[in-house]
C-alpha positions in Angstrom: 104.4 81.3 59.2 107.0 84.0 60.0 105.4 87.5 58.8 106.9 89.6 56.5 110.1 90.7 58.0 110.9 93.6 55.0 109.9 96.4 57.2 111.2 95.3 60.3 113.4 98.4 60.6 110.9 101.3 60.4 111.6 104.7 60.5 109.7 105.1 63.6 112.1 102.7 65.8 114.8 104.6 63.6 113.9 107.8 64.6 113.6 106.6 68.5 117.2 105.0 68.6 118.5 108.8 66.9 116.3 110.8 69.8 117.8 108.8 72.5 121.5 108.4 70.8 121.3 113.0 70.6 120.0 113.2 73.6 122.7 111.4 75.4 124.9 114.4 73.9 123.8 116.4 76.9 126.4 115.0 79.5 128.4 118.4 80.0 125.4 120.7 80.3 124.6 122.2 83.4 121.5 121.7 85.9 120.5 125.3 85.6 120.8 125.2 81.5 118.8 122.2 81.4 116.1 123.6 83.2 116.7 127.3 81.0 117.1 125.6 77.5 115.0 122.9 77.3 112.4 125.4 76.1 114.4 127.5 74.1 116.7 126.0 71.6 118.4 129.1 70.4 119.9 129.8 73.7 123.6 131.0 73.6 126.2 132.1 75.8 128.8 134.3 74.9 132.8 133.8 75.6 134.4 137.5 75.6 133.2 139.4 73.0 132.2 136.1 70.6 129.0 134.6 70.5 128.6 130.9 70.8 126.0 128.6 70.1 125.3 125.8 73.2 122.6 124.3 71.6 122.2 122.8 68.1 119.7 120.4 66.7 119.8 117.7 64.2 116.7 116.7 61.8 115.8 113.1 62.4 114.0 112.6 59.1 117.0 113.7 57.3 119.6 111.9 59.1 117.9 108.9 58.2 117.4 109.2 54.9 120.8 110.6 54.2 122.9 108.9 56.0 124.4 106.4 54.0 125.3 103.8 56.7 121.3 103.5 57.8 120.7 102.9 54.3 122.9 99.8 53.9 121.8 98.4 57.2 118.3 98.8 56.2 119.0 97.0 52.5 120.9 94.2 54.9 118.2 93.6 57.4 115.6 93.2 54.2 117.4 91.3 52.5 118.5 89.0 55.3 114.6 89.2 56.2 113.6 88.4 52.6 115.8 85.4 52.5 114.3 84.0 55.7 110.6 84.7 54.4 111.2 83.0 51.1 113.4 79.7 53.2 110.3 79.4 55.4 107.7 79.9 52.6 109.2 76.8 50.5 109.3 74.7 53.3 105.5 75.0 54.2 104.9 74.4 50.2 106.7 71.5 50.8 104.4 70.5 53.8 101.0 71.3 51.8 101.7 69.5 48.9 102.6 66.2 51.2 99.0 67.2 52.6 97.7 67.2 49.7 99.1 64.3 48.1 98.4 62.1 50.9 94.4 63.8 50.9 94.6 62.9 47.6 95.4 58.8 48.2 93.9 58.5 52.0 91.1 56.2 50.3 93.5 53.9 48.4 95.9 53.5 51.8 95.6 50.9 54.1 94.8 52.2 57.9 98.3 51.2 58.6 99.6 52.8 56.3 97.3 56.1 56.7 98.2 55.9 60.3 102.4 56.1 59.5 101.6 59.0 57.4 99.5 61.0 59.4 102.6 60.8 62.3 104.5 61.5 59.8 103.0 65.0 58.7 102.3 65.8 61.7 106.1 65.5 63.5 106.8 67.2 60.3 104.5 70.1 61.1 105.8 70.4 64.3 109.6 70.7 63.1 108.0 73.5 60.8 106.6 75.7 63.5 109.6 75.2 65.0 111.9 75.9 62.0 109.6 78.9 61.1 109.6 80.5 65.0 113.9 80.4 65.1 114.0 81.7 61.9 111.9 84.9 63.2 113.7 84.8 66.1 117.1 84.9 64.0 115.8 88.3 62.4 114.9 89.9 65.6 118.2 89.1 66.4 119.9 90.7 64.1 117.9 93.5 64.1 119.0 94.5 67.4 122.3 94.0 66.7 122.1 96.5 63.7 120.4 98.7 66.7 123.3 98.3 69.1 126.1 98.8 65.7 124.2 102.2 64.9 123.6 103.5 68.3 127.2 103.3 68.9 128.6 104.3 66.3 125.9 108.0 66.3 126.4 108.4 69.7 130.4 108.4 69.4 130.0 110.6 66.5 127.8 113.4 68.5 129.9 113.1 71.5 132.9 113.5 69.6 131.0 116.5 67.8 129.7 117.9 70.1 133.2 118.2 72.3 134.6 119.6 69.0 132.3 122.6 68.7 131.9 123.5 72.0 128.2 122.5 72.5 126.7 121.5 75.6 123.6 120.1 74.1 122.3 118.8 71.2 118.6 118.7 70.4 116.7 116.2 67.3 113.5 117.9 65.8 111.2 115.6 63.6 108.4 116.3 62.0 104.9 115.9 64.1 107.6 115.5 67.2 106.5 117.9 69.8 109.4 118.0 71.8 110.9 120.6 70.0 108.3 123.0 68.5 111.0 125.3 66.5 114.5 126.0 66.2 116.3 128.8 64.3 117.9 127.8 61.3 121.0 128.7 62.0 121.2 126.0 64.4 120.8 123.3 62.6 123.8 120.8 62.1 122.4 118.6 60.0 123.9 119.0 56.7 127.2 119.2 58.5 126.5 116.2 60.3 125.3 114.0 57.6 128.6 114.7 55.3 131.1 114.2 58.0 128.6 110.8 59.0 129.0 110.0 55.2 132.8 110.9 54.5 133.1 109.2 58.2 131.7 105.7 57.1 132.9 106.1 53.3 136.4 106.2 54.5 136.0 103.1 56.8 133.8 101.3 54.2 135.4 97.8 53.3 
């Protein structure tokens, strides 16, 4: 029987598809920044007399559970997943009361007639592990759709974003992540991020 597909989108495989969608931000920095600012965040450069971030970050754990658009994907895949748990679960109710019912008569049946029913579970059985395997399959499915749908529509965001402010790179920090051990507050985009991801999606919303 299919396992329980409710979870199927975890925040860990979440906060992997963000990492790699934020880092693939990075596409105008420079080898020699790479190598300078990969271990210090709060690295700037300075245009004239102004002072300009080239590095930002973006919390992971808040993205996710503030962006609106995650959140309706994740209610879609669990529902869709819950639909598919409950199909499969009737049908193999169905199956084990036929079981049982023909457990319950075996002695009364003829050995013809045990014989027909015995093929007849069994091809049944068969159709049921096959049912049950597409209908996981079917989930999987669309849970890496969802993947692709919010991949693309992050990474066109941050690229977008990022071209906007004039940042070269932009960094994800999650808790218990130790790719980036600290970043100054003052360059963190995530509240910006999440409203203009929000009012993005909202206005596009059908």
């Amino acid at each position: 029987m299919m396992k329980t597909p409710v979870s199927i989108f975890t925040k860990i495989t979440l906060s992997l598809l963000v990492a790699g969608t934020l880092a693939a931000c990075n596409n105008n920095k420079t080898e020699d920044k790479s190598a300078s600012t990969a271990s210090a965040p709060a690295a700037t450069s300075t245009t004239g007399t102004e002072s300009k971030e080239q590095i930002v970050f973006v919390n992971q754990d808040s993205l996710l559970s503030k962006y609106q658009y995650v959140k309706d994907m994740t209610s879609r895949l669990e529902s869709k997943g819950r639909s598919a748990q409950n199909d499969v679960g009737a049908r193999q109710q169905a199956i084990q009361r036929e079981i049982a019912e023909y457990q319950k008569n075996a002695n009364t049946m003829s050995a013809d007639q045990r014989a027909a029913t015995e093929q007849r579970l069994q091809r049944k059985g068969q159709e049921f592990q096959q049912y049950s395997q597409n209908a996981g399959a079917q989930v999987q499915n669309d849970q890496a759709n969802e993947q692709v749908k919010l991949y693309e529509k992050i990474s066109d965001f941050m690229k977008a974003y990022a071209k906007e402010k004039g940042y070269k790179m932009i960094l994800t920090y999650q808790k218990g992540n130790a790719t980036m051990l600290y970043g100054d507050p003052s360059l963190d985009v995530t509240a910006e991020v999440v409203k203009r991801l929000n009012d993005e999606y909202s206005k596009n919303k059908k």
